[in-house]
C-alpha positions as CSV (number, residue, x, y, z in Angstrom):
1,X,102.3,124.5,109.6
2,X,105.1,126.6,108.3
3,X,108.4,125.2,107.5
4,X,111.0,127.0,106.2
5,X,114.3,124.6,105.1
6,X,117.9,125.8,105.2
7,X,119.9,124.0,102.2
8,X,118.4,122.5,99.2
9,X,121.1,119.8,98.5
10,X,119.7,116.1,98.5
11,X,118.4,116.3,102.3
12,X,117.0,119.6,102.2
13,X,115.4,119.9,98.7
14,X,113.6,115.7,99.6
15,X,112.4,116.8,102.8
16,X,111.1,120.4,101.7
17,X,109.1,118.6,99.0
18,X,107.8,115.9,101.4
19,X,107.1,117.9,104.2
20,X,104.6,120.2,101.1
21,X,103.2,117.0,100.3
22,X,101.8,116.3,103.8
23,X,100.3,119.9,103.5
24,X,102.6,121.8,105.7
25,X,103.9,125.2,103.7
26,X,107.7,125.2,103.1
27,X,110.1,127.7,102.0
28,X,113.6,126.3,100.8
29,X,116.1,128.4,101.3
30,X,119.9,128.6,99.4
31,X,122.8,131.3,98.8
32,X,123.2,129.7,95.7
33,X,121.1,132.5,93.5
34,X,121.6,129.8,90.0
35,X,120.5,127.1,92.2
36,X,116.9,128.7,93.2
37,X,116.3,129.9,89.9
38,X,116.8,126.7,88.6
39,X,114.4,125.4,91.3
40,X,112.3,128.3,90.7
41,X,111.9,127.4,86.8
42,X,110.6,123.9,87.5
43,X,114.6,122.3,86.9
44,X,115.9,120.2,89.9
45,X,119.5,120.1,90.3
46,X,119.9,116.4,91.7
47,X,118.7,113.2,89.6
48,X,116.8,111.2,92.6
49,X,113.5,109.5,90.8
50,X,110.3,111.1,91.2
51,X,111.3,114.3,93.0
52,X,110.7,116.7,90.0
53,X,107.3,115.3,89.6
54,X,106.7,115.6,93.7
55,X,108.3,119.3,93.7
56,X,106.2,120.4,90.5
57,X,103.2,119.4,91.8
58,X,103.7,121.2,95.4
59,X,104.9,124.4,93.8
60,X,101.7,124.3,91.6
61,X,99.3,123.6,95.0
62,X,101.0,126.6,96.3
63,X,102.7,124.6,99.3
64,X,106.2,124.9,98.2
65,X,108.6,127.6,97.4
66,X,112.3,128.6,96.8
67,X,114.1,131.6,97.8
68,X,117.7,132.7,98.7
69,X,116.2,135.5,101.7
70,X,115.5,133.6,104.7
71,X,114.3,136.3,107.0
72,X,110.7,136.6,105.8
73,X,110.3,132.4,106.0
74,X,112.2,132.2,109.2
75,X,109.9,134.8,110.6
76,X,106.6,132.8,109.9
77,X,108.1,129.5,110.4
78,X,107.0,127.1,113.2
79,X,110.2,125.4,112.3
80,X,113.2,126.2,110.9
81,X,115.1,122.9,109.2
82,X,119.3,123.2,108.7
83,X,119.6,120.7,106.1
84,X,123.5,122.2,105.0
85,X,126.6,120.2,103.8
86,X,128.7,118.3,106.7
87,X,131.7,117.4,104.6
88,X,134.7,115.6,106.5
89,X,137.0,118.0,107.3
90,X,140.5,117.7,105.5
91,X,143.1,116.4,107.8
92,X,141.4,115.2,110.7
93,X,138.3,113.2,109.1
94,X,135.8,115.4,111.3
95,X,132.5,116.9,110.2
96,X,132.9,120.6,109.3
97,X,130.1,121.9,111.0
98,X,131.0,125.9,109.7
99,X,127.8,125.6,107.6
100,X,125.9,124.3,110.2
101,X,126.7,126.9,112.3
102,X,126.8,130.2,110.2
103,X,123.1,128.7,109.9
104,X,122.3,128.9,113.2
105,X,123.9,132.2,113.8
106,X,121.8,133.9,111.0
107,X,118.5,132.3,111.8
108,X,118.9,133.8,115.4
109,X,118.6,137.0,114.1
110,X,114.8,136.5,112.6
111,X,113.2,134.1,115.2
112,X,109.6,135.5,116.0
113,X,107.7,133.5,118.3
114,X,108.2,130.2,119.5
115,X,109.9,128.7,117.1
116,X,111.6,124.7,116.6
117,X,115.1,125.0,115.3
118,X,115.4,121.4,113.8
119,X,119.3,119.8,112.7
120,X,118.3,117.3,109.6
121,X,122.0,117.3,108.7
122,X,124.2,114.8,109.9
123,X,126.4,115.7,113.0
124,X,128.4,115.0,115.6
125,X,127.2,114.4,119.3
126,X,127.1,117.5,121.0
127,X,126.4,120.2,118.2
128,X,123.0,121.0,118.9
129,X,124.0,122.2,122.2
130,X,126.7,124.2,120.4
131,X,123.9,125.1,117.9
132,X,121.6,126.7,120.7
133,X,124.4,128.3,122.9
134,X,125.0,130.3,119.6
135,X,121.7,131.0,118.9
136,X,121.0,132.3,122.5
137,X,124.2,134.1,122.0
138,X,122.5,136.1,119.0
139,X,119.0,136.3,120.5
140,X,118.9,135.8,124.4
141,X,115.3,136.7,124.1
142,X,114.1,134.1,121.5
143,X,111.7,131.3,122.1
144,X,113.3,128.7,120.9
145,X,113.8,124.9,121.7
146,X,117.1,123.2,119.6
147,X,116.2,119.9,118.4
148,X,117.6,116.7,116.6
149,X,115.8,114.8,113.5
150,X,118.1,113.1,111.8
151,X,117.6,111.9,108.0
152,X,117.8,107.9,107.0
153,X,117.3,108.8,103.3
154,X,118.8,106.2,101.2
155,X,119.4,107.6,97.2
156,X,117.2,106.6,95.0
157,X,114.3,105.6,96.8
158,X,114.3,108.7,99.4
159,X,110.7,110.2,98.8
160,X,109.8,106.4,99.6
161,X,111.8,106.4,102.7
162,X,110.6,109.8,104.1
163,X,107.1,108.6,103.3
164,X,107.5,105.7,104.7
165,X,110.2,105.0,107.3
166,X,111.2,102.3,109.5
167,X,111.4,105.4,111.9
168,X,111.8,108.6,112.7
169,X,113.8,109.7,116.0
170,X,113.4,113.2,117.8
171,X,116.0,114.6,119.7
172,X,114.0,116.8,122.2
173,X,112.8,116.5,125.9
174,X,110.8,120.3,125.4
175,X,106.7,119.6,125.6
176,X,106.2,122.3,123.2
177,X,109.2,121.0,120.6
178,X,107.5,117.4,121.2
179,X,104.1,118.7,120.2
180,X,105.4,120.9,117.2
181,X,107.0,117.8,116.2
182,X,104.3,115.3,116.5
183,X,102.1,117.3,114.8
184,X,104.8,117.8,111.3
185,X,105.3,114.0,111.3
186,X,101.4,113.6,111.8
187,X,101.4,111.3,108.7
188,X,103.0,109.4,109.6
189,X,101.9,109.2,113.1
190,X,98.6,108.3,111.6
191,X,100.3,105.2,109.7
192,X,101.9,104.2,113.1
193,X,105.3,104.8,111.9
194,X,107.2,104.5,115.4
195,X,108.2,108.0,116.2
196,X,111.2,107.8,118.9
197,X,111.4,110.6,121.3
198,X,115.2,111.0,122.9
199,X,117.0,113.5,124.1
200,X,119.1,115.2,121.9
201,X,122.6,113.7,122.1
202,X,120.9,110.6,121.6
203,X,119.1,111.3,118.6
204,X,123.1,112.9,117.2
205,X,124.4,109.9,118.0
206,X,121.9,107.3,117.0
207,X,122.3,108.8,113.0
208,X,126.1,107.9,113.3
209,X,125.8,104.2,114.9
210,X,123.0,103.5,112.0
211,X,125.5,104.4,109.3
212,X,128.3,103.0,110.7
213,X,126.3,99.4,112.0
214,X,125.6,99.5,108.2
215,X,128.7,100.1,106.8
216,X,130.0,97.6,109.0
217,X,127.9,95.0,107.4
218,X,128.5,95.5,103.7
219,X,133.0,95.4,104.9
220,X,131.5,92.0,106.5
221,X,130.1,90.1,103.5
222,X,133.1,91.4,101.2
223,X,135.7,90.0,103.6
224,X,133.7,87.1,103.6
225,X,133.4,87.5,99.8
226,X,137.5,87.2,99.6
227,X,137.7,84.6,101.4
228,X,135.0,82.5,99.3
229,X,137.1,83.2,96.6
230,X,140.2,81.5,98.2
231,X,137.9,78.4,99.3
232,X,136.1,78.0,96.1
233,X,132.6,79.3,98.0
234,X,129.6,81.5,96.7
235,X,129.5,84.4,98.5
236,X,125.9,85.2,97.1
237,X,124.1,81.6,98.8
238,X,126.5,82.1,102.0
239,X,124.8,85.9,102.2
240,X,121.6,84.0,101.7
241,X,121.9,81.3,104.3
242,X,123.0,83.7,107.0
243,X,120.8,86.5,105.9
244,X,117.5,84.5,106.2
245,X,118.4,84.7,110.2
246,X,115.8,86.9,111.5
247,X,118.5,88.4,114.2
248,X,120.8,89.6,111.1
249,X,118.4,89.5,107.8
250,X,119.5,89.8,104.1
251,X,119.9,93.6,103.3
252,X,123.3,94.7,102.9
253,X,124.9,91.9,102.5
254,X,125.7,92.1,98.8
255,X,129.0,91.9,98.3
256,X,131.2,94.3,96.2
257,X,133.7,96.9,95.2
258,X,133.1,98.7,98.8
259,X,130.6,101.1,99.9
260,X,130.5,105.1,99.1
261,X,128.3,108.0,98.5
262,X,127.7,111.0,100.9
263,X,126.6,109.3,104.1
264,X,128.8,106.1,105.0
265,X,132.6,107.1,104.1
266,X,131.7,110.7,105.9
267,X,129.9,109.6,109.2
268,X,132.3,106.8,110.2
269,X,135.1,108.9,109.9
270,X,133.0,111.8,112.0
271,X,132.2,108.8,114.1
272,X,135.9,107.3,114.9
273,X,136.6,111.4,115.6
274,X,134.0,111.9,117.8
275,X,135.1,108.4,120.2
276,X,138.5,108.9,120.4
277,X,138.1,112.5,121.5
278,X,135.5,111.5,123.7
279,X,138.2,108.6,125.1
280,X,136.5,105.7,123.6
281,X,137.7,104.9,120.1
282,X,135.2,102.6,118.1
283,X,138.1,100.5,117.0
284,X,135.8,98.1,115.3
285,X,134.5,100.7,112.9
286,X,138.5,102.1,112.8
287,X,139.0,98.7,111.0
288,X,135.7,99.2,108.9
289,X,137.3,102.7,107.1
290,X,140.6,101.0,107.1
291,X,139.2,97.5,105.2
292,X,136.7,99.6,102.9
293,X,139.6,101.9,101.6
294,X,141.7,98.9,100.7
295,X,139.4,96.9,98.8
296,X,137.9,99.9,96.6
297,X,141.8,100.2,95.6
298,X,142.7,96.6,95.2
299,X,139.4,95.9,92.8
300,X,141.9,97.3,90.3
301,X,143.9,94.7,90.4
302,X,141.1,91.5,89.8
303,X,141.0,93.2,86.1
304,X,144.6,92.4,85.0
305,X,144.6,89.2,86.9
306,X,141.3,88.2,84.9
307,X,143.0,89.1,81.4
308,X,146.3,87.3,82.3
309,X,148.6,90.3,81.5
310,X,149.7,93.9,82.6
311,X,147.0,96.5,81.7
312,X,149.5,98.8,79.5
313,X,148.0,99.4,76.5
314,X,144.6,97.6,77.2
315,X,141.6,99.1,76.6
316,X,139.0,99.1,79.6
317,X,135.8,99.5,78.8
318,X,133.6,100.7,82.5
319,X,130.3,100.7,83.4
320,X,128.4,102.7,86.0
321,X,130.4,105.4,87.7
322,X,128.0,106.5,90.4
323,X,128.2,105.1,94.3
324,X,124.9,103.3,93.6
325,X,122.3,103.3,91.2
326,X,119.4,105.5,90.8
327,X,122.0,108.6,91.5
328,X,123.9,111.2,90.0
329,X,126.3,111.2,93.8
330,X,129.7,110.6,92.7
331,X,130.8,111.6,96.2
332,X,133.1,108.4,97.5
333,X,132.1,106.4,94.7
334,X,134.6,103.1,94.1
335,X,134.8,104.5,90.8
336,X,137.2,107.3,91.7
337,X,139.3,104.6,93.3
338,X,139.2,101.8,90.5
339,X,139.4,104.2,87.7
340,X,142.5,106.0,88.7
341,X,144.1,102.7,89.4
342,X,143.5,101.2,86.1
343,X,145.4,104.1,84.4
344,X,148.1,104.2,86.6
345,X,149.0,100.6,85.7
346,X,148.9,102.1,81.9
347,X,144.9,101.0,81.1
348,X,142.7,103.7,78.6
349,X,139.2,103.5,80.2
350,X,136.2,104.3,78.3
351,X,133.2,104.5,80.7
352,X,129.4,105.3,80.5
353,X,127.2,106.2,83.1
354,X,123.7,106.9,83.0
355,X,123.0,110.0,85.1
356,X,126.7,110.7,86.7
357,X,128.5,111.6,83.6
358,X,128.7,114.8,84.2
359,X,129.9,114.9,87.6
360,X,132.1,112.3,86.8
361,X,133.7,114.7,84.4
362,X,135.1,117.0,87.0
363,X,136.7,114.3,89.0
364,X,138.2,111.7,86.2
365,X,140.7,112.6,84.0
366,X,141.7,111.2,80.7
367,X,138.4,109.2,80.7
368,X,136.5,108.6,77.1
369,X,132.9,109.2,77.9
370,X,130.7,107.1,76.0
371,X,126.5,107.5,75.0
372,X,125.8,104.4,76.0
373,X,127.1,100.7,77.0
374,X,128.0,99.3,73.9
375,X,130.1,102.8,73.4
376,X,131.8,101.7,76.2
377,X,132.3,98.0,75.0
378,X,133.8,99.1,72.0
379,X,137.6,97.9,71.2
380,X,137.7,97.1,74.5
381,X,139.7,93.8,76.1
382,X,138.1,93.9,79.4
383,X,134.6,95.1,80.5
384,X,134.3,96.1,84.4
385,X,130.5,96.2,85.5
386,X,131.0,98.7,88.9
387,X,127.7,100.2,89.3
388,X,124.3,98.0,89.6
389,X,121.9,99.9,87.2
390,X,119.0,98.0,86.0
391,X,119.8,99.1,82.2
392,X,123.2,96.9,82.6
393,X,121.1,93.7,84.3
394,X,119.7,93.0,80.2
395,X,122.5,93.8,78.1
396,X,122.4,92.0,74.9
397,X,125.4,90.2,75.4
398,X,125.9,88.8,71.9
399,X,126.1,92.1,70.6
400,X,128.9,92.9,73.6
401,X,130.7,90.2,72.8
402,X,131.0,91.4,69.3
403,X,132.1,94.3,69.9
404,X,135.0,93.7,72.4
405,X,138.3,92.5,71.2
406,X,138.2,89.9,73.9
407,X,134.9,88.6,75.4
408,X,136.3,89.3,79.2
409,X,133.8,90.7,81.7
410,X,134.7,91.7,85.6
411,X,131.4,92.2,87.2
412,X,131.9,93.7,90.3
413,X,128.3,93.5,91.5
414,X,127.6,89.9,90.4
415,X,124.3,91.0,88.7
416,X,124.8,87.9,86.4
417,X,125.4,83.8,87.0
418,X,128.7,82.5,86.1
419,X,127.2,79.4,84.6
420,X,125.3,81.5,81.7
421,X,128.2,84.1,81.0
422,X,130.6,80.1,80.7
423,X,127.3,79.1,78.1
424,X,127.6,82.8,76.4
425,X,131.5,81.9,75.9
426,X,132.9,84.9,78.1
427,X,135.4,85.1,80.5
428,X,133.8,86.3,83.4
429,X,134.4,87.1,87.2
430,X,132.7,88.3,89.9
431,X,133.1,89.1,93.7
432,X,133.7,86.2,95.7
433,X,131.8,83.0,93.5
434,X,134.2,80.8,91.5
435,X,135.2,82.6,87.7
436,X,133.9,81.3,84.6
């Protein structure tokens, strides 16, 4: 089949490749003319693990291509994929859909045949019926059938979860769109992946209740993670006892600095937006944003309570900038809370990240970069683990506690045991287990 994908940001660009690998042909398509060349030269402009291997290898089979005209790829496409940006809108939290639907509008214009117009990004309940009012605006005579796929990617592991998902939901009631379907996810079909077929409203709003159910969960364990703190409990065994429950189960329930990235902080605003125009605020999830905003900003504050003083003057030594690991996304990362909040109570921070310096660049100011971890440890009185990557799991710890003036570690991921940073002589704390 021919595919032809509009957007090559993180969702476009992993399910162009995938979609090649299954065999289909796929054109991704971008305005961004430095972009595709890069793309075009064998450079991928995202770190996500194992997508330039899976993108070189379709380009060289002659499956996959990058181009900034769409009209020739729309034209021989069985389906067309809108995979563009969804950003919240400033002021009102929405989802700016103005990509989405300039998208649509030129597409129309190059439809041949019958021809699946697929939303993969993230939107709110309703816009595919907006998507093909415009496109039959455009082209009253195209053959077209609007339908909703929504992405459940997670960064950092997405070619696995593309390959092979929990699930993937439809959003058509069209025979034809069914069948065109079917057969692109045939794969997986083949592996028994449940493929859920919904109508299309469903499908929008099925994308939104998964982020924000998870989102939910991970504000869950840290408010329990504050209040283990107060009662002298470990929030790690209590996520353990209740996770082993079949009806709730043990993933996202780590406790930390709050959640981020692209998906969470964006959808259950778009969410909240979406109920209380519809008349039925989600005031569960309202509290959700509300609690998640607080506690990225008050993590601040647990690094001049561990060192006993005011931060003015104090060196803080951070690692891991991203939203996760495995990521270059800075987008909603704690960091750009914590960060900020550390200088403004008079703190020089010297960080190190391993794939998100750069990004991090444009949105920090006054930050000394550093190569590596120790860089960062350097002359520092305080060391504030934010982001999980494996690299900082097997520090050499003797060599950090060198190096700092003070041997004082906030891990804000609890990726080591209190008991063995006490034997290593540091002062250490962690989110919601007793300090050390």
């Amino acid at each position: 089949m021919h595919v032809a994908m509009i957007g090559t940001g993180y969702v476009g660009l992993v399910s162009g490749a995938c979609f090649a690998d299954f065999g289909h042909t796929v054109t991704c398509i971008d305005k961004d003319a430095a972009k595709i060349e890069r793309l075009q030269a064998g450079g991928i402009p995202i770190y996500e693990p194992g997508l330039d291997l899976l993108v070189a290898q379709n380009v060289k089979a002659g499956r996959l291509f990058f181009s900034t005209d769409a009209s020739e790829a729309v034209r021989a496409a069985d389906a067309v994929f809108i995979a563009v940006g969804t950003p919240s809108r400033r002021g009102d939290g929405h989802a700016d859909l103005s990509y989405v639907y300039a998208a649509a509008e030129e597409v129309a214009g190059w439809i041949d045949g019958f021809t699946v117009v697929v939303t993969k990004s993230t939107v709110p309940v309703g816009t595919g019926d907006e998507i093909e009012t415009i496109m039959r605006r455009v082209r009253p005579d195209a053959d077209i059938a609007v339908v909703s796929n929504p992405e459940f990617l997670r960064e950092g592991a997405a070619i696995e979860d593309f390959k092979r998902p929990d699930r993937v939901v439809v959003g058509t009631t069209e025979p034809r769109a069914q069948a065109l379907m079917r057969e692109l996810y045939r794969p997986l079909y083949l592996n028994e992946t449940p493929i859920v077929f919904t109508d299309r409203r469903t499908s929008e709003l099925t994308k939104y209740a998964a982020n924000a159910f998870l989102a939910m969960k991970i504000t869950f364990i840290n408010e329990v993670a504050t209040l283990c703190e107060a009662v002298g409990a470990d929030v790690q065994q209590v996520a353990r006892g209740i996770g082993l429950d079949k009806r709730i189960g043990g993933k996202f329930l780590n406790a930390g600095p709050g959640y981020g990235g692209s998906c969470f902080p964006k959808d259950t605003l778009a969410l909240v937006r979406t109920a209380r125009e519809a008349g039925a605020p989600v005031e569960l999830i309202e509290t959700t944003v509300r609690i998640n905003d607080a506690r990225k900003k008050a993590m601040a504050a647990k690094v001049g309570k561990a060192i006993g003083a005011n931060l003015k003057g104090k060196t803080v030594g951070v690692l891991g900038l991203t939203f996760k690991p495995n990521t270059d996304d800075m987008r909603d990362a704690p960091s750009l809370d914590i960060v900020p909040a550390l200088q403004a109570q008079g703190a020089r921070v010297q960080a190190f990240d391993p794939e998100g310096a750069h990004e991090a660049r444009q949105l920090l100011r006054d930050v000394d970069f550093k190569d590596d971890a120790y860089g960062a440890a350097a002359g520092a009185d305080v060391l504030v683990i934010i982001t999980e990557w494996d690299q900082f799991r097997a520090l050499d710890l003797d060599r950090i506690k060198l190096l700092m003036k003070a041997p004082v570690l906030i891990d804000l991921r609890n990726i080591y045991k209190p008991d063995d940073m006490r034997a290593r002589g540091f002062a250490y704390t962690s989110v919601g287990r007793p300090a050390a």
